[in-house]
N, C-alpha and C positions, 0 to 999 in steps of 0.2 A: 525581235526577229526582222531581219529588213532582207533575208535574201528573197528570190523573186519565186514566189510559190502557187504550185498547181492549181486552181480554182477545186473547193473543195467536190462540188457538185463532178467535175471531172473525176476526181478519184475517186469518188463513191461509183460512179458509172463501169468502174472498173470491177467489180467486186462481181464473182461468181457466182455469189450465194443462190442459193435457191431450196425451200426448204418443202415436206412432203404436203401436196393438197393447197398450197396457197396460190392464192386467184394475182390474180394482173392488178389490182387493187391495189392487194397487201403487198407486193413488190414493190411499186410505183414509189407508195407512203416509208415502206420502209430503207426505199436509196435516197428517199427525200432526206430521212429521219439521220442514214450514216455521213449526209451532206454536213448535216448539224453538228454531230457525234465529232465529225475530223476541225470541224470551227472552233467546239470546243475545246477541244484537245488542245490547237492551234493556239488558242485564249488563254486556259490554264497554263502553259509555257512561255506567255507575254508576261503574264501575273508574276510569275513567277521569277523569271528575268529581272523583273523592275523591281521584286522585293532585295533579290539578290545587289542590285544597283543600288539598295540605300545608301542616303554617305550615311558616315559613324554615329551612332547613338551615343548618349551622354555617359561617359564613366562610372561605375557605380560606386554610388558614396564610401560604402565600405566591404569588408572582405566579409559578407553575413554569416555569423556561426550557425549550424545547424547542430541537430544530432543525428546519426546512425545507428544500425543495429548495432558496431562495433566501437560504437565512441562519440565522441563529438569531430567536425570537421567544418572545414572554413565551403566557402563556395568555391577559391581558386583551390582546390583539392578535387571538388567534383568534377573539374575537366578530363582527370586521368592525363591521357598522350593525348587527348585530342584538345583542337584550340575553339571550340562550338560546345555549347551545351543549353540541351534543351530540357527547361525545369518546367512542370508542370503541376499546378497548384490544385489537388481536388476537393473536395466541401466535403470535410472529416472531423471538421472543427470539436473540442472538446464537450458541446454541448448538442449535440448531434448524435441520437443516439444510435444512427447506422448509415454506413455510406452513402453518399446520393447514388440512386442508382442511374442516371446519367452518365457521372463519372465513370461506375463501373463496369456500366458496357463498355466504353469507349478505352478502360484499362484491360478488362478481360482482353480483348483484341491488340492492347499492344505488349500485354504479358507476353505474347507470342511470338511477337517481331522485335522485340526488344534484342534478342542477341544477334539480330541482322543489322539492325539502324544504330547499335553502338560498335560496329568494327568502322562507321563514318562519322558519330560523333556519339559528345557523352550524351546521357539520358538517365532522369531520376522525376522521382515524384516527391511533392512537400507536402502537409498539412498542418496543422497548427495542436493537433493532438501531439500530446507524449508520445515516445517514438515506439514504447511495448503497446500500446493502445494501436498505435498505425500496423505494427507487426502481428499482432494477432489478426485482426482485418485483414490485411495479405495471407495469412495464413488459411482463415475460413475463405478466401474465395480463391484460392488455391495460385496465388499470383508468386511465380516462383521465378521469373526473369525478371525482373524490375525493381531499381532500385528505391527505396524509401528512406523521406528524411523530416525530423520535426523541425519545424520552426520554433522553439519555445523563446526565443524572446518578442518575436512579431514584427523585429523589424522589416526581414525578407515582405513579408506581407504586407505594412501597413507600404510600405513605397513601391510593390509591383503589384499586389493585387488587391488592394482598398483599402480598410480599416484596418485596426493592428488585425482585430479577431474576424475579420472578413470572413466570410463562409460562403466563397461564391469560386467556381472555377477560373483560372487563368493558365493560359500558353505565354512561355516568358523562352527568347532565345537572349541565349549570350555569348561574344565572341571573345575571344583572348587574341591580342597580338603585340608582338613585343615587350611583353607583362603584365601590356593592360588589360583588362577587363571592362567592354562596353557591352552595354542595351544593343541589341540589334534588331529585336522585334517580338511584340507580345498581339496577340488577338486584341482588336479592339472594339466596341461598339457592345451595345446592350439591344432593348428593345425597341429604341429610339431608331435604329434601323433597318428595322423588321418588315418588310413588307406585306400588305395586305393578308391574310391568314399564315401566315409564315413564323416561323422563331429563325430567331438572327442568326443561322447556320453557319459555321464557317465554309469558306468556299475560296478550294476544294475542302470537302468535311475532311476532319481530323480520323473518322469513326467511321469504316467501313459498315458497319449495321446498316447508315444511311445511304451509301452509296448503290448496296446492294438491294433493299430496298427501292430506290428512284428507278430500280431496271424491271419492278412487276407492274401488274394491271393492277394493286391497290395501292401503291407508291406508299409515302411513308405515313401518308393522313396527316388528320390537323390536328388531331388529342391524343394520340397515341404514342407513349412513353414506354422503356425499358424497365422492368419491374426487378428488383430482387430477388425473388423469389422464383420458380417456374410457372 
């Protein structure tokens, strides 16, 4: 972004808000706080920009077979009419005897938006389970937008998201253009970039749970995970 932009502190000054019984304090801190709020905003659309400006990722080696509920299919299949598709690897592995529930919040929430974010691109999920093993799965936790697909030979995985039998989640985008098929960007970093009590959060999270979270008085804590169960 290089046009010439308001001083965020200026357009937070603008803001009318005013809410029942708060003191001059709480005002003060919180035009301090939408100063921040519009920086960010301002940041996450820098970020974003510059991912969009990557040059071209490396081709991928091959066309990866998967399987479907309906058959087997290649990866240049899973674009549909769009030329972006975004695969997302979740830890379902065969030897796993129930989805990480990490994954499953973060799928519950895009079961939902799935038929919004695929009229802009594809979207599908892999695991390295049998693809009836993956569908039953989908079926107990009631994920009915979202496409599923097995990796049974492990190539998809052993070259974007670790070992052949990796059991760890990965965000993989890939672009089509003029036939080809390139890497255009996958999550990266472990716990090697974690900051001081933090887990290495994507940012902006992929997973609303945490976003909505970061906006209470007990934020999202330091040991507090998404459970299966209720």
């Amino acid at each position: 972004m290089t046009e010439n932009l308001t001083p965020a502190a200026d357009l937070a000054a603008l803001s009318q808000a005013s809410w029942p019984g708060e003191s001059a304090t709480y005002r003060k801190a919180r035009t301090a706080l939408l100063a921040e709020e519009i920086e960010l905003r301002r940041h996450i659309q820098r970020v974003a920009a510059q991912r969009r400006a990557l040059p071209p990722g490396g081709e991928v080696p091959q066309d990866y077979a998967f399987e479907g509920k309906n058959g087997s299919t290649r990866l240049s299949e899973m674009f549909g009419d769009h030329d972006t598709l975004i695969l997302y690897s979740m830890m379902y592995g065969p030897e796993r005897k129930l989805v990480c529930p990490m994954c499953a919040s973060l799928l519950d929430s895009w079961d939902g938006e799935a038929r919004h974010i695929t009229k802009r691109v594809a979207l599908a999920v892999v695991a390295r389970s049998p693809i009836d093993r993956i569908q039953r799965c989908a079926k107990e936790r009631g994920w009915t937008g979202l496409t599923f697909v097995s990796d049974p030979s492990g190539d998809f995985t052993a070259d974007y998201v670790g070992e052949r039998d990796a059991d760890r989640p990965a965000y993989t985008i890939f672009h089509r253009s003029n036939g080809t098929i390139r890497h255009f960007y996958s999550g990266e970093g472990g716990m090697e970039i974690a900051d001081p009590g933090q887990d290495p959060h994507s940012a902006p999270d992929m997973n609303p749970l945490w976003i909505l979270l970061d906006t209470t008085p007990e934020g999202r804590g330091v040991d507090w995970y998404p459970k299966l169960d209720d």
